[in-house]
N, C-alpha and C positions, 0 to 999 in steps of 0.2 A: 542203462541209458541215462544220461544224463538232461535235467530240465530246466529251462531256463526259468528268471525270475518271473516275469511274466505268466509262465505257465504255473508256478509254484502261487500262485496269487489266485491263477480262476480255479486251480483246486480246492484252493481253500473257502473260496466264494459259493463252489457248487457245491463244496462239503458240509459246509454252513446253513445252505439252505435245503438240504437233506440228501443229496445225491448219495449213495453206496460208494465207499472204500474200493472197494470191488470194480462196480461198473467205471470209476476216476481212475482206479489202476490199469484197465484195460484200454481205457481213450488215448491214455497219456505214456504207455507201454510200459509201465513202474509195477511193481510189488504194490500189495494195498496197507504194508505194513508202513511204506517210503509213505503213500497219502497221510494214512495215521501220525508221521512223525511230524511233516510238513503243519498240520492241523496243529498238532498240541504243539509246536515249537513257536505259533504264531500267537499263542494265550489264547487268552478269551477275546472275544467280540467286544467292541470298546461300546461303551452305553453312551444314551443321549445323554443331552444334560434332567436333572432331576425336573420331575414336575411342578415337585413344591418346592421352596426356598423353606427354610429354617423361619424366614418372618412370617408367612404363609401360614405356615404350623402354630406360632404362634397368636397369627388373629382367628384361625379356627377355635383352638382353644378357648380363646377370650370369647368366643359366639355364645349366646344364650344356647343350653344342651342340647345336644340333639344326638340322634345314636351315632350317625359318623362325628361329629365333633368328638365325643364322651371315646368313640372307638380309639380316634388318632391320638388324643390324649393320653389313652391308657397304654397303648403301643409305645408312643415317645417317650415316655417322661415317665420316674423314679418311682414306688410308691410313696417316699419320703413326699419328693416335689411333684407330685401328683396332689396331698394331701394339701400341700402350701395354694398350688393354684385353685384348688376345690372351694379354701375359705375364703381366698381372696375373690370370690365367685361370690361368696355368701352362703356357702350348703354347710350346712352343721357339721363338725366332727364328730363322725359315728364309732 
């Protein structure tokens, strides 16, 4: 049976938000391998935009330490330019 665009949309919508191969195969009178294909042909889920911006990250950093500042730094940034922002911080080279 063939599906229209539309229909290939709220499967993926209901796929997405966890409905069964299975149960969207039988709504839609398809094979659940046709749901599967429709799914992965449409990629991934598009993200929001980021929470932080890159300057964000940067004035965390620059915050006097604290464990999430110290955390996001450590995550971002190099151990090389991890070391540069530490002194420019004022923390001794250990």
């Amino acid at each position: 049976m063939k599906i229209t665009k539309e229909q290939v949309q709220e499967i993926i919508r209901r796929r997405r938000k966890g409905e069964s191969a299975e149960s969207l195969a039988q709504a839609f009178g398809i094979r659940a391998q046709s749901v599967n294909y429709h799914v992965k042909r449409a990629g991934p889920e598009k993200q929001g935009k980021r929470k932080y911006t890159k300057r964000a990250f940067t004035e965390i950093a620059l915050q006097p330490p604290t464990t999430e500042a110290s955390d996001v730094a450590i995550i971002l940034v190099k151990p090389s330019s991890l070391r540069k922002v530490l002194e420019g911080l004022g923390y001794a080279n250990s």
